[in-house]
KESE-326665 format. One record per residue (C-alpha): chain; x, y, z. Coordinates in pm, whole numbers, plus 32768, in hexadecimal, padded with zeros to 4 digits. Example, Ala and Ser with C-alpha at 12.3 -4.5 7.8 and 13.67 -1.06 7.14 Angstrom:
BEGIN
<r><kette>A</kette><x>84CE</x><y>7E3E</y><z>830C</z></r>
<r><kette>A</kette><x>8557</x><y>7F96</y><z>82CA</z></r>
//
This chain:
BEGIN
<r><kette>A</kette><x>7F69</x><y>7AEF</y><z>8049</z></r>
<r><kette>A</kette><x>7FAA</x><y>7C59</y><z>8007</z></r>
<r><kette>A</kette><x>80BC</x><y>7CF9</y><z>80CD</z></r>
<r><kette>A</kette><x>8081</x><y>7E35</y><z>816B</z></r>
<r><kette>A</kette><x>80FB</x><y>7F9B</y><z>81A1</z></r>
<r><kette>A</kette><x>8180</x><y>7F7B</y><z>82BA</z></r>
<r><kette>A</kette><x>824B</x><y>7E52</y><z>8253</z></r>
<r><kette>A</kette><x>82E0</x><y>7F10</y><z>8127</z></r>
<r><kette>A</kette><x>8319</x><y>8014</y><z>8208</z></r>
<r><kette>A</kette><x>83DA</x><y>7F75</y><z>82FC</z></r>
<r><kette>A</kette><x>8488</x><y>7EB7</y><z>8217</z></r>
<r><kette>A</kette><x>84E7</x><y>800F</y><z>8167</z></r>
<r><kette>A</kette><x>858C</x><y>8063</y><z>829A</z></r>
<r><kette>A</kette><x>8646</x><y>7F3A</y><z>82D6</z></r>
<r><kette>A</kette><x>86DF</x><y>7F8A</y><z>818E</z></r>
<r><kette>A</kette><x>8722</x><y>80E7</y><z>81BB</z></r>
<r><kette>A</kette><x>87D7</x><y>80BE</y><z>831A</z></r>
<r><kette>A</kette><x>8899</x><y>7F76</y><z>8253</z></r>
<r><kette>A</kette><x>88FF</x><y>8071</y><z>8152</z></r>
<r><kette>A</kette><x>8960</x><y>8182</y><z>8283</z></r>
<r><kette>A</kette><x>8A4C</x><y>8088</y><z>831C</z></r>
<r><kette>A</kette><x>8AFC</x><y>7FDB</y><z>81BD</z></r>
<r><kette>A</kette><x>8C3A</x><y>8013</y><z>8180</z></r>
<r><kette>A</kette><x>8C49</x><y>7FBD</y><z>8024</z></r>
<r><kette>A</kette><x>8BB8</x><y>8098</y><z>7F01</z></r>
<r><kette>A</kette><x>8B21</x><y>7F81</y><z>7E4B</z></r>
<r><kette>A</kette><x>8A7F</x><y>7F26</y><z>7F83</z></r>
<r><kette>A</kette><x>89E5</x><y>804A</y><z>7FDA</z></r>
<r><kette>A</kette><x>8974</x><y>8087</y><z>7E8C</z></r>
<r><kette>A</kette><x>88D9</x><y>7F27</y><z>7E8F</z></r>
<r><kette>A</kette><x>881E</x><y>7F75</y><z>7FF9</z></r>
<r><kette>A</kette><x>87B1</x><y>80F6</y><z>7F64</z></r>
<r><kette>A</kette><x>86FB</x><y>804C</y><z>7E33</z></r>
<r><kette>A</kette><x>8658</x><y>7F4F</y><z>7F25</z></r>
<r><kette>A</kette><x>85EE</x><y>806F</y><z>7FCE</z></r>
<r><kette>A</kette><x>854E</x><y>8120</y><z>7EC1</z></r>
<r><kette>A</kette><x>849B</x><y>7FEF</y><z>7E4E</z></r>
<r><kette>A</kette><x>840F</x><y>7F7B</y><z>7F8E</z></r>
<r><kette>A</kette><x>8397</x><y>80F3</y><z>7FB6</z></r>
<r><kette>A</kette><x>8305</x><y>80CD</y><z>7E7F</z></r>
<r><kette>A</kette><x>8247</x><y>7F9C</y><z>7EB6</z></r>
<r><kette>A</kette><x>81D3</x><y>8058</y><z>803F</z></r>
<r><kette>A</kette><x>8148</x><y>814A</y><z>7F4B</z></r>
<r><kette>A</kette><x>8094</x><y>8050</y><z>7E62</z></r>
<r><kette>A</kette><x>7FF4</x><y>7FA7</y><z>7F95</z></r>
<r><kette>A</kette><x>7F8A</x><y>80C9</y><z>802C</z></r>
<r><kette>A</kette><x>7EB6</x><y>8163</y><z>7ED7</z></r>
<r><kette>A</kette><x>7E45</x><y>7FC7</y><z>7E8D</z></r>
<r><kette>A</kette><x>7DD4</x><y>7FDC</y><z>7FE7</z></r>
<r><kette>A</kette><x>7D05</x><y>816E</y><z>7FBD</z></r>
<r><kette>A</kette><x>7C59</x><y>80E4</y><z>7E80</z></r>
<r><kette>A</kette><x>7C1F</x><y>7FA4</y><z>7F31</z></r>
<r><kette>A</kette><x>7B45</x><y>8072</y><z>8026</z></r>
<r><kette>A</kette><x>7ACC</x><y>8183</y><z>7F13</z></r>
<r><kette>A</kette><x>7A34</x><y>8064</y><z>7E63</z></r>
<r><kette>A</kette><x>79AD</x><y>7F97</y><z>7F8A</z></r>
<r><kette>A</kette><x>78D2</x><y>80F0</y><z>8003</z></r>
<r><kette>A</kette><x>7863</x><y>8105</y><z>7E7A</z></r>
<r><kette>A</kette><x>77BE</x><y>7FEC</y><z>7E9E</z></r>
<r><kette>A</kette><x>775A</x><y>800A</y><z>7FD3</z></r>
<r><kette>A</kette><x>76AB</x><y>8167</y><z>7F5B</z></r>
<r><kette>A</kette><x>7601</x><y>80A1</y><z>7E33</z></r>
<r><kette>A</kette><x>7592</x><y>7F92</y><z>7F33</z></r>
<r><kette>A</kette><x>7507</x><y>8088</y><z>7FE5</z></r>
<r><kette>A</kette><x>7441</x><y>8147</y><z>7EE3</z></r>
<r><kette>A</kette><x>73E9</x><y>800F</y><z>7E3D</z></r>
<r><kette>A</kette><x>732E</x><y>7FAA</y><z>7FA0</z></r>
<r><kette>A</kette><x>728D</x><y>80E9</y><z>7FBF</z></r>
<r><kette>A</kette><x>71D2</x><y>80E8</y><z>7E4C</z></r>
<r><kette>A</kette><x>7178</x><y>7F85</y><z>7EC4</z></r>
<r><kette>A</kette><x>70DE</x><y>8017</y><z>7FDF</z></r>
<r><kette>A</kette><x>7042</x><y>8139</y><z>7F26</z></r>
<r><kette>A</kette><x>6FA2</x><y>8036</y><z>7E0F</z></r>
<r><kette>A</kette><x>6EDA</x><y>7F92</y><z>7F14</z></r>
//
């Protein structure tokens, strides 16, 4: 199961505020490169998810066409 956008997202966040409220560097360093990453994977999911739907309306174009020269060869 693919996770989504807004899961990376909100997990993003979580990190973020996590890193807001440490008190130790190394900690908040850890959180900020969570932070980064899980924004990076939001990202990821959201452009696997446009060219999802790019390609699905391709084919659904060629479908299309490919019924209508049916059509026009009978």
């Amino acid at each position: 199961m693919s996770q989504s956008y807004e899961f990376y997202t909100e997990r993003a966040e979580a990190a973020a505020a996590a890193a807001e409220k440490a008190e130790l560097e190394n900690v908040r360093e850890r959180e900020l490169r969570a932070e980064k990453t899980w924004r990076g994977l939001a990202q990821q999911a959201r452009r696997t998810v446009i060219q999802r739907e790019k390609a699905e309306a391709e084919r659904a174009a060629r479908r299309e066409a490919e019924a209508q020269a049916q059509a026009a060869d009978q």
